[in-house]
Structure formats: structure tokens, C-alpha cells
N, CA, C and O atoms as CSV, one atom per row, in Angstrom:
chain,resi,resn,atom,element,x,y,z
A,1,UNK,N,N,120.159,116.399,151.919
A,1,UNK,CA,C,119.852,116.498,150.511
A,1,UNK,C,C,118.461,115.913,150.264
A,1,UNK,O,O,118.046,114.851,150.729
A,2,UNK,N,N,117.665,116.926,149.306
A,2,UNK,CA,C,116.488,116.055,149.336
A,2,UNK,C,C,116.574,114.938,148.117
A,2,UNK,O,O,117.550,114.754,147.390
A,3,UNK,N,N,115.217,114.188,148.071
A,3,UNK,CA,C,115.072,113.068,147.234
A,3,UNK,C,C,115.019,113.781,146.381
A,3,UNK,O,O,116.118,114.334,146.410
A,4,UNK,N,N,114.525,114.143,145.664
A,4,UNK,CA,C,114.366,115.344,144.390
A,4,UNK,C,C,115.871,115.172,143.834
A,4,UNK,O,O,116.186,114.749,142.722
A,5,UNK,N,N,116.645,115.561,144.775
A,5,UNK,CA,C,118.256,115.845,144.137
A,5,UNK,C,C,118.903,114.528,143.800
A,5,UNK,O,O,119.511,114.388,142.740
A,6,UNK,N,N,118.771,113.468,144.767
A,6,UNK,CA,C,119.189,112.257,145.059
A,6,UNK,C,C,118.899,111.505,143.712
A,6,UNK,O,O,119.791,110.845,143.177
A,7,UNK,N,N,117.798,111.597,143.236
A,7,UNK,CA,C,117.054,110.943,141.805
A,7,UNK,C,C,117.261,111.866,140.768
A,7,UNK,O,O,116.849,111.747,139.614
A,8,UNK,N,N,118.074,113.009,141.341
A,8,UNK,CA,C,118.657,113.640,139.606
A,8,UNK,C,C,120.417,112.804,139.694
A,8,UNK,O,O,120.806,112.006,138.840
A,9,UNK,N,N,121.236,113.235,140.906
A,9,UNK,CA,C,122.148,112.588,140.734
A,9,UNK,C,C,122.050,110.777,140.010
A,9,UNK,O,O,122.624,110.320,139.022
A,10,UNK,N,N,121.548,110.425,140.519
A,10,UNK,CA,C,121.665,109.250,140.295
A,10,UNK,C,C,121.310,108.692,138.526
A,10,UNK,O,O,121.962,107.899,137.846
A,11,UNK,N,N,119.812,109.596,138.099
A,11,UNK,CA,C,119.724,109.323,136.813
A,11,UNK,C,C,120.757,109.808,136.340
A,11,UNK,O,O,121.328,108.942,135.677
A,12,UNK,N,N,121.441,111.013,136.339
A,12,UNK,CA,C,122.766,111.477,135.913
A,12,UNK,C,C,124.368,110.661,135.645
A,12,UNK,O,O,125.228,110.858,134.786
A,13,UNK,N,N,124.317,109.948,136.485
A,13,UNK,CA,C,125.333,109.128,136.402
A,13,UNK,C,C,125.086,107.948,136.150
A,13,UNK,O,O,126.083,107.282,135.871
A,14,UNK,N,N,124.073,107.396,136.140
A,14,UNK,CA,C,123.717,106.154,135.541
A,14,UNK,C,C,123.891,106.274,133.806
A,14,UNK,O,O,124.421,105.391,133.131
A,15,UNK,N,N,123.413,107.362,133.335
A,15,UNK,CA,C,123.337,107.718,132.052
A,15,UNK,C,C,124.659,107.828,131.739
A,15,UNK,O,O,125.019,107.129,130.792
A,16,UNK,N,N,125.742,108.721,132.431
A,16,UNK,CA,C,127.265,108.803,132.318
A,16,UNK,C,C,127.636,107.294,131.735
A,16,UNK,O,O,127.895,107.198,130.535
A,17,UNK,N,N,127.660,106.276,132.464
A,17,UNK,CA,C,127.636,105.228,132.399
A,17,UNK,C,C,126.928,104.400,131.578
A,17,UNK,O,O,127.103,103.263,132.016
A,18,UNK,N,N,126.085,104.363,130.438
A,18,UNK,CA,C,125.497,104.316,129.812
A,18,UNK,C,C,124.484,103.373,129.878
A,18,UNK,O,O,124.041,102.634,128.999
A,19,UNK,N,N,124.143,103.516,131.174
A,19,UNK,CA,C,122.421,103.115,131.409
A,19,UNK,C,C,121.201,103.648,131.836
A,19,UNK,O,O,121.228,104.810,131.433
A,20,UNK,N,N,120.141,103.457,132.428
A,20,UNK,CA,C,119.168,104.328,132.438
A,20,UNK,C,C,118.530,103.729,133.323
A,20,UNK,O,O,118.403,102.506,133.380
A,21,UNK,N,N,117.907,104.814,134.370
A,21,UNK,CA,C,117.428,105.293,135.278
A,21,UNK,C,C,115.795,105.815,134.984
A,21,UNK,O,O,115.399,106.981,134.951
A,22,UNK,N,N,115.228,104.923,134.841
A,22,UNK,CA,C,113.637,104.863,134.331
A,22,UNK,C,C,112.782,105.779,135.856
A,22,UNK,O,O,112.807,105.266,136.974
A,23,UNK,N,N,112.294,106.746,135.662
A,23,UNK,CA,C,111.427,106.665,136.809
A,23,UNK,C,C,110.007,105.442,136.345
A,23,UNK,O,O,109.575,104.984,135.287
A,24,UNK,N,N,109.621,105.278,137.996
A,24,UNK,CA,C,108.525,104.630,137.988
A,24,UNK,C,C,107.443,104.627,138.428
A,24,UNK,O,O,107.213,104.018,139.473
A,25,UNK,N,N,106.235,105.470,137.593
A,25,UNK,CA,C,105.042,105.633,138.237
A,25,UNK,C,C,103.799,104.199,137.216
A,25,UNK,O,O,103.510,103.930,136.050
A,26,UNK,N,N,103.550,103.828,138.246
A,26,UNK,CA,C,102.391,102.752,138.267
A,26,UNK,C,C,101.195,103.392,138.520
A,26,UNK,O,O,101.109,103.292,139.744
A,27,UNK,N,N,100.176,104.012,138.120
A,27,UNK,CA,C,99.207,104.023,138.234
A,27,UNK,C,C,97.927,102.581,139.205
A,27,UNK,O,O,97.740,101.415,138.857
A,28,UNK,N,N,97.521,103.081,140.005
A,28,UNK,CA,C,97.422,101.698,140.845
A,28,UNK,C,C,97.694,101.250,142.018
A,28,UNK,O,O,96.991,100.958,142.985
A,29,UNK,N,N,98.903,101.229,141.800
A,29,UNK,CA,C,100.036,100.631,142.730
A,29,UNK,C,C,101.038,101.562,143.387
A,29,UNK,O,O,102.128,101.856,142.897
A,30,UNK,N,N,100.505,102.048,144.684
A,30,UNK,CA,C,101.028,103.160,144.971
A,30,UNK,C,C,102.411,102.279,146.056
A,30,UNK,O,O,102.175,101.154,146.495
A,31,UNK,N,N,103.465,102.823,146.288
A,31,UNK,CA,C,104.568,102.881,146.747
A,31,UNK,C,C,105.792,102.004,146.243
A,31,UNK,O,O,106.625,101.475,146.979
A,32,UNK,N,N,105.742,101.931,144.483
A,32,UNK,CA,C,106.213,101.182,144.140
A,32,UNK,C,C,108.023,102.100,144.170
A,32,UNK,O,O,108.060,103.316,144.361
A,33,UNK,N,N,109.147,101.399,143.986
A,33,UNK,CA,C,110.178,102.110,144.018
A,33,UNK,C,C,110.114,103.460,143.106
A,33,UNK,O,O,109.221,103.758,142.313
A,34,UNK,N,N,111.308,104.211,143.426
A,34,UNK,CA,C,110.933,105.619,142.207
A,34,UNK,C,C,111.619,105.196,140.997
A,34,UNK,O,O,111.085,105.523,139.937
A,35,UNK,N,N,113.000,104.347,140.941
A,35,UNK,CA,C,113.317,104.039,139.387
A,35,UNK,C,C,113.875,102.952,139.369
A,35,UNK,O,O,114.412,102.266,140.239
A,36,UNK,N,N,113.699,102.832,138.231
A,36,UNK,CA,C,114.274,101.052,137.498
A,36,UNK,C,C,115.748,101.496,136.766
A,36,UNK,O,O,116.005,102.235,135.816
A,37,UNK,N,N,116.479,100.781,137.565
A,37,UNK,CA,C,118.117,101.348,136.952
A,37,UNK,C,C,118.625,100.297,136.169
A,37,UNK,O,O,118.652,99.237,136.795
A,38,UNK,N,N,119.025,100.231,135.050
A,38,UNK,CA,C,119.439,99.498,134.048
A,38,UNK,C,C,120.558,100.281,133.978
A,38,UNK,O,O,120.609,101.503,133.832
A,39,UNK,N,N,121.888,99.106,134.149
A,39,UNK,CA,C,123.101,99.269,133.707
A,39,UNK,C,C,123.397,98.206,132.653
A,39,UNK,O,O,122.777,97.146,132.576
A,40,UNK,N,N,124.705,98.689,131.595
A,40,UNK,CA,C,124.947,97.942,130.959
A,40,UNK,C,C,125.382,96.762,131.347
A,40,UNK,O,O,126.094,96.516,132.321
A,41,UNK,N,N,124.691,95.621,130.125
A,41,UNK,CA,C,125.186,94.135,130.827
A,41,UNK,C,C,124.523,93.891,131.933
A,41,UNK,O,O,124.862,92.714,132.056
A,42,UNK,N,N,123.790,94.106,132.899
A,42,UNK,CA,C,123.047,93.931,134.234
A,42,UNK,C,C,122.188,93.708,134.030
A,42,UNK,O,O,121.719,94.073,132.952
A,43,UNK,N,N,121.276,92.813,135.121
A,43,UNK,CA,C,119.934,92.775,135.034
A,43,UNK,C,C,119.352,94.281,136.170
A,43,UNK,O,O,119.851,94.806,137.166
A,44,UNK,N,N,118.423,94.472,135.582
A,44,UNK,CA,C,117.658,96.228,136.169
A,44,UNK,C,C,117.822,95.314,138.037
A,44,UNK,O,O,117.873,94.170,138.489
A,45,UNK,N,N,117.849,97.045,138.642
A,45,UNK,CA,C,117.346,96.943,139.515
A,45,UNK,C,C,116.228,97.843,139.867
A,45,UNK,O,O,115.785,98.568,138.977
A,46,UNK,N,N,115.616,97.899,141.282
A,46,UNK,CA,C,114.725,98.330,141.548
A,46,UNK,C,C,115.214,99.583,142.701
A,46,UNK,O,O,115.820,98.932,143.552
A,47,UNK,N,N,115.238,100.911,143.091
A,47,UNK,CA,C,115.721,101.338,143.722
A,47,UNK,C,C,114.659,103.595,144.311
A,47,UNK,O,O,114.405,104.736,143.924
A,48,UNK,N,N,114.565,102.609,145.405
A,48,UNK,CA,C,113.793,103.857,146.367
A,48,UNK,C,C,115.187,104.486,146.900
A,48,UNK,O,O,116.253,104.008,147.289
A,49,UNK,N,N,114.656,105.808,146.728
A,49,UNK,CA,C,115.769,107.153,147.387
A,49,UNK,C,C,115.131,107.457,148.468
A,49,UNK,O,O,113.918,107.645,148.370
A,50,UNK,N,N,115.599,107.547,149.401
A,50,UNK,CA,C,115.525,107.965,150.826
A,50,UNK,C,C,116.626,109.555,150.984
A,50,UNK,O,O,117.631,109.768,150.306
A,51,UNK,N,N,116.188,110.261,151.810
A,51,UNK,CA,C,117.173,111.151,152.373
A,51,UNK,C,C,117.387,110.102,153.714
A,51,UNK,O,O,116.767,109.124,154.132
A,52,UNK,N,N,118.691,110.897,154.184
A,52,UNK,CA,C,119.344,110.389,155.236
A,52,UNK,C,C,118.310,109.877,156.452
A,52,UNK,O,O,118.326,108.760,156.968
A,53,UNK,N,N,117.612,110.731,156.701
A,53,UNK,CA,C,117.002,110.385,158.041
A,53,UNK,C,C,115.197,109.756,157.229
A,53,UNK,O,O,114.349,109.127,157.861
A,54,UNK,N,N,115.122,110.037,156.264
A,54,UNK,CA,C,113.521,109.582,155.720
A,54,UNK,C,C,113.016,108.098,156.023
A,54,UNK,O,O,113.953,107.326,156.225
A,55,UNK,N,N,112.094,107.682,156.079
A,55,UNK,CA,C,111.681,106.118,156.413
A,55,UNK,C,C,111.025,105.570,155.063
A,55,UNK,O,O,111.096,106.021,153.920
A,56,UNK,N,N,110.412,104.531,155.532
A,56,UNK,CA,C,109.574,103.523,154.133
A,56,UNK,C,C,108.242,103.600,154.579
A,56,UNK,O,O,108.040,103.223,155.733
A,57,UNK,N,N,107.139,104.071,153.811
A,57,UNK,CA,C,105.872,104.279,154.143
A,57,UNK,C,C,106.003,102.556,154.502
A,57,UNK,O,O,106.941,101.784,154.305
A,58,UNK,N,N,104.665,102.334,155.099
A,58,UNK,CA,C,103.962,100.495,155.160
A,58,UNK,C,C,103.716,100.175,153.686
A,58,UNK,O,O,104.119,99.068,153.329
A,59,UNK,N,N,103.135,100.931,152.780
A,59,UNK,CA,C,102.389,100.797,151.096
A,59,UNK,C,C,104.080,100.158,150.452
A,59,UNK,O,O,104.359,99.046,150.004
A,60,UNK,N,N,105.074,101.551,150.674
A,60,UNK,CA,C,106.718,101.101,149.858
A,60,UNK,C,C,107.017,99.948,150.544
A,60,UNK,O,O,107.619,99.160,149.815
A,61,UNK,N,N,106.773,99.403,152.030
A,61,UNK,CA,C,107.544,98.324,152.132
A,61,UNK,C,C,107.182,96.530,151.814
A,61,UNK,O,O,107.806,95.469,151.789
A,62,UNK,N,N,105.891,96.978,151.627
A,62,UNK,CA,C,104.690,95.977,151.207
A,62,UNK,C,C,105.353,95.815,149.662
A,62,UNK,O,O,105.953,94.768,149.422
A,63,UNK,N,N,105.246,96.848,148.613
A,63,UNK,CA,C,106.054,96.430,147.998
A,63,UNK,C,C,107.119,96.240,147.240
A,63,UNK,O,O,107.212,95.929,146.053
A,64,UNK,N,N,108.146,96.522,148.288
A,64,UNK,CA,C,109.190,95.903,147.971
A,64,UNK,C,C,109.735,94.675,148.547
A,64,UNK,O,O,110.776,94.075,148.277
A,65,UNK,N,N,108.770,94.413,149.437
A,65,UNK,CA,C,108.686,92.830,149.709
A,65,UNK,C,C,107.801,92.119,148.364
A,65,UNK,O,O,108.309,91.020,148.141
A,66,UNK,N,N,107.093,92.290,147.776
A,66,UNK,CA,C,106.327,91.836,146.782
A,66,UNK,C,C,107.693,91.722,145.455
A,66,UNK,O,O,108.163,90.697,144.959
A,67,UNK,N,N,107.929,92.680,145.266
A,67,UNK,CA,C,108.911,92.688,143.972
A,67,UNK,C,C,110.278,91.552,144.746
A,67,UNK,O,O,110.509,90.527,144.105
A,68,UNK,N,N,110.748,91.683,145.493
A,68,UNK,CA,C,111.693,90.900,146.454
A,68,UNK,C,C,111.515,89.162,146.042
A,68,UNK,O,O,112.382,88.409,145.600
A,69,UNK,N,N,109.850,88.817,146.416
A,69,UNK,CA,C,109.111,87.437,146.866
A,69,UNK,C,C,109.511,86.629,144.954
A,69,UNK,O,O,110.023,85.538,144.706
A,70,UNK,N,N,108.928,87.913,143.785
A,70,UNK,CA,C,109.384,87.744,142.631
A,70,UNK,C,C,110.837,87.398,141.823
A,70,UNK,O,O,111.006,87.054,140.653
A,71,UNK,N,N,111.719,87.602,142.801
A,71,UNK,CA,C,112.824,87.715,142.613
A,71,UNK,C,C,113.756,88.686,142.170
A,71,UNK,O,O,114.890,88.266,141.939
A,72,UNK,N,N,113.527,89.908,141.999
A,72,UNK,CA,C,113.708,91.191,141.897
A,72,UNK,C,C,114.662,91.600,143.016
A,72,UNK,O,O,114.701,91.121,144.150
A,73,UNK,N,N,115.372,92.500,142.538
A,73,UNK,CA,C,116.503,92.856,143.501
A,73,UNK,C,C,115.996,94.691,143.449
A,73,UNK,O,O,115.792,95.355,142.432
A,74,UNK,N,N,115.917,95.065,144.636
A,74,UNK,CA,C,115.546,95.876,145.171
A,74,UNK,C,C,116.670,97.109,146.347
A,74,UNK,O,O,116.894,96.775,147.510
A,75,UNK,N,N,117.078,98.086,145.922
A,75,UNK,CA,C,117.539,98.818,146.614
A,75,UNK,C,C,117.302,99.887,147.198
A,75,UNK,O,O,117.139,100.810,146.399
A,76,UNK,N,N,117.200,100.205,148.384
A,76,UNK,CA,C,116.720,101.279,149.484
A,76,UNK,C,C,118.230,102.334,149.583
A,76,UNK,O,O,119.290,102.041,150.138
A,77,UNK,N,N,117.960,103.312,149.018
A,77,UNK,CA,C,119.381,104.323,149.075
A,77,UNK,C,C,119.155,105.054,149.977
A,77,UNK,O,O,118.018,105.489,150.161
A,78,UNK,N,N,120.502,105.460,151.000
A,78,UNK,CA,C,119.679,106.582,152.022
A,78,UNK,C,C,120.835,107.978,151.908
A,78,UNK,O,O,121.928,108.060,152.469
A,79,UNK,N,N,120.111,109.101,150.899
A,79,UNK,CA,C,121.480,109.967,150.945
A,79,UNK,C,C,122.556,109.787,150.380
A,79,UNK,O,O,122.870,108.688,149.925
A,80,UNK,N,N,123.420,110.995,150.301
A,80,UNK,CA,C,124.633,110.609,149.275
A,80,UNK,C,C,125.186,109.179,149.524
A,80,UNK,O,O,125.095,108.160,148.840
A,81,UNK,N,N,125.898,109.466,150.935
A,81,UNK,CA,C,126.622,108.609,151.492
A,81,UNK,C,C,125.822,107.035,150.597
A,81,UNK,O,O,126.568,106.173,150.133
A,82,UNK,N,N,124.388,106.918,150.501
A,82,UNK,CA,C,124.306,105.849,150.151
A,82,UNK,C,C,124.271,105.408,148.916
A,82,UNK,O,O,124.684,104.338,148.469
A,83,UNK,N,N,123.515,106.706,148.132
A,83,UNK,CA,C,124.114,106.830,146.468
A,83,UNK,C,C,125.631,105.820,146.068
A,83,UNK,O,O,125.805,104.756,145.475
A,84,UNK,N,N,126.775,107.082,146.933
A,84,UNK,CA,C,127.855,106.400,146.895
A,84,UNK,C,C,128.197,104.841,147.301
A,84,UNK,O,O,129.200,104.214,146.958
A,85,UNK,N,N,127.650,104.607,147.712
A,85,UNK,CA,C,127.576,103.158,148.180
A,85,UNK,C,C,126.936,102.075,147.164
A,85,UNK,O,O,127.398,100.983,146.834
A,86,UNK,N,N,125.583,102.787,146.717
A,86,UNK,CA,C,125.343,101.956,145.488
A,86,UNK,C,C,125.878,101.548,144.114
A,86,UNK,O,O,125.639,100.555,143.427
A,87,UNK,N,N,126.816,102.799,143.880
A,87,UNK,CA,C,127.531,102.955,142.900
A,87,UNK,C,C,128.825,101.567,143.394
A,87,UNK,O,O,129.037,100.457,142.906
A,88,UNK,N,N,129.182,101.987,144.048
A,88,UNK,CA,C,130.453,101.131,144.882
A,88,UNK,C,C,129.675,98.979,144.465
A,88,UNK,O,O,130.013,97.968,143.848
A,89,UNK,N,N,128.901,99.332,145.072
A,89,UNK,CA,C,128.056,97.829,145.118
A,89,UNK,C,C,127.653,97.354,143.835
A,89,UNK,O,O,127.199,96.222,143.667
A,90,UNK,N,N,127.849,98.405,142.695
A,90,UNK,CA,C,127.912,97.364,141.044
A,90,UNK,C,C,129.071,97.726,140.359
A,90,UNK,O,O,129.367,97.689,139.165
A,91,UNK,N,N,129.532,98.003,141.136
A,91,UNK,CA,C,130.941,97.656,140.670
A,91,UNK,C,C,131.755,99.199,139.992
A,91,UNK,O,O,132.854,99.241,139.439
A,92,UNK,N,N,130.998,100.129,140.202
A,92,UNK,CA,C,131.530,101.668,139.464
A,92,UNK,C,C,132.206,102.383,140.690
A,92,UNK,O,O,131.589,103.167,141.412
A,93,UNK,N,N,133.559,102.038,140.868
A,93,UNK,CA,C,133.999,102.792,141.862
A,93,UNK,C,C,134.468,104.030,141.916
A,93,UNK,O,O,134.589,104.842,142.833
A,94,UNK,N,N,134.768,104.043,140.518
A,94,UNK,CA,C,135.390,105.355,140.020
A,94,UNK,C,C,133.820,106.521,140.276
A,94,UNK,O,O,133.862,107.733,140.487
A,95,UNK,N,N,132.992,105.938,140.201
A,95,UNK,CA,C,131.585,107.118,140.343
A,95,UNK,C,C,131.608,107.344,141.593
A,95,UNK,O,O,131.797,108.474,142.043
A,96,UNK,N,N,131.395,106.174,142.416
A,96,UNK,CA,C,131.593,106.578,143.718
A,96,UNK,C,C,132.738,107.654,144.602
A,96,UNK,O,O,132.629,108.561,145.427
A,97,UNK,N,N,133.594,107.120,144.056
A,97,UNK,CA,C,134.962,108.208,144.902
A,97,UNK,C,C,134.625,109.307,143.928
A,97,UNK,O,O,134.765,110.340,144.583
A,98,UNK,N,N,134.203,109.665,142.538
A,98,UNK,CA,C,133.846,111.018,142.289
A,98,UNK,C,C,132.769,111.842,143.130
A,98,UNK,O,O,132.826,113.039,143.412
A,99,UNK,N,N,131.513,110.681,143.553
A,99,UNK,CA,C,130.754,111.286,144.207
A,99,UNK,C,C,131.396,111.643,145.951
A,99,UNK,O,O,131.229,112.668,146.611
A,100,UNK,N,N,131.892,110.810,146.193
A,100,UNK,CA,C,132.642,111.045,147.473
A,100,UNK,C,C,133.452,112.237,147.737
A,100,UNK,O,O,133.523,112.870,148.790
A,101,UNK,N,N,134.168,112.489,146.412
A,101,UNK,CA,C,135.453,114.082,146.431
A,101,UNK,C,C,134.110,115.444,146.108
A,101,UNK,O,O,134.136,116.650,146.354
A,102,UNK,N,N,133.344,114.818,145.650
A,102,UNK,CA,C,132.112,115.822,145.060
A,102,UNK,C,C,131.765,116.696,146.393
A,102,UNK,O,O,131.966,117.882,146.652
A,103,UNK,N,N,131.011,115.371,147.322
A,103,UNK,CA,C,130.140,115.346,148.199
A,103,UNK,C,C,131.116,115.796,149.703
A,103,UNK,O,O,130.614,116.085,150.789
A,104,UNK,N,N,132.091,115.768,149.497
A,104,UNK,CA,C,133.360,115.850,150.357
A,104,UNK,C,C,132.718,114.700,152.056
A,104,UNK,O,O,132.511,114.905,153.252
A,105,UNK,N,N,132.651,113.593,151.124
A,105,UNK,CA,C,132.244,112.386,152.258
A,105,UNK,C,C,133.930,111.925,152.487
A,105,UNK,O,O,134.223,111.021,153.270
């Protein structure tokens, strides 16, 4: 699946859920994550989409060690499988096993 799809699912169901999925372009500051996910009640996170097999340029990992050093919580998704996983990891399980019966993971 490409990233393209990965960052529609995800703004998609974040919104279901009634938060938001900011993309993030910085002018400047090139390899910053692609969106700032705000769930309700949560503090945002920070979160780069990967496809399954894709890597982290040196620029993305520079900073997301920088946002990290700030105290920023930062997530690297790789693919559904990891979508689903992120969902799982704040606590929306019910999104996850939808994405799971979806995705037939």
C-alpha cells in the first residue's frame, strides 16, 4: 500500500474518532513527520507513514530525533499492519480490528 493511501486511511479514522490528522509541511525544514494527530483528550502526536518495506531518509531521522530531544512523542508507521497497531497503541481497538477485518490482516 502506498503512503498516499496510508495518510488517507489514517486522516479518515482519526476524524471518525473525532480528532484530526493535520498534515505537516514546514517550509524550511525538510523531513519533518507528514501529520500531527490530535485525538480527543490527548496530547498530539507526531507521526511519519512508511509503506511496509520504505526507510527514513537521514533529513526524517535527524528530525525526529530533534522533536523526540523536545519531548514530543513521535511515531514511525510501517503499512497497514502498522496503522493497525497505532490505532491499538491509543487505545482505539475497535478501529484497529475494523482495520484488521478490512485489511484481512
Amino acid at each position: 500500500m502506498r503512503e498516499r493511501e496510508l495518510e488517507k486511511i489514517l486522516r479518515d479514522e482519526v476524524r471518525k474518532l473525532g480528532g484530526r490528522a493535520y498534515k505537516w509541511v514546514s517550509p524550511g525544514n525538510d523531513g519533518v513527520p507528514d501529520r500531527i494527530v490530535v485525538f480527543p483528550e490527548k496530547p498530539p502526536v507526531f507521526v511519519e507513514l512508511k509503506t511496509e518495506t520504505g526507510c527514513l531518509s537521514a533529513i526524517q531521522a535527524v528530525q525526529i530525533r530533534r522533536l523526540e530531544s523536545l519531548g514530543q512523542q513521535v511515531r514511525v508507521v510501517r503499512g497497514i499492519n502498522g496503522l493497525s497497531q497505532f490505532f491499538q497503541d491509543f487505545g482505539y481497538e475497535a478501529v484497529s480490528k475494523a482495520l484488521d477485518c478490512r485489511f484481512d490482516l
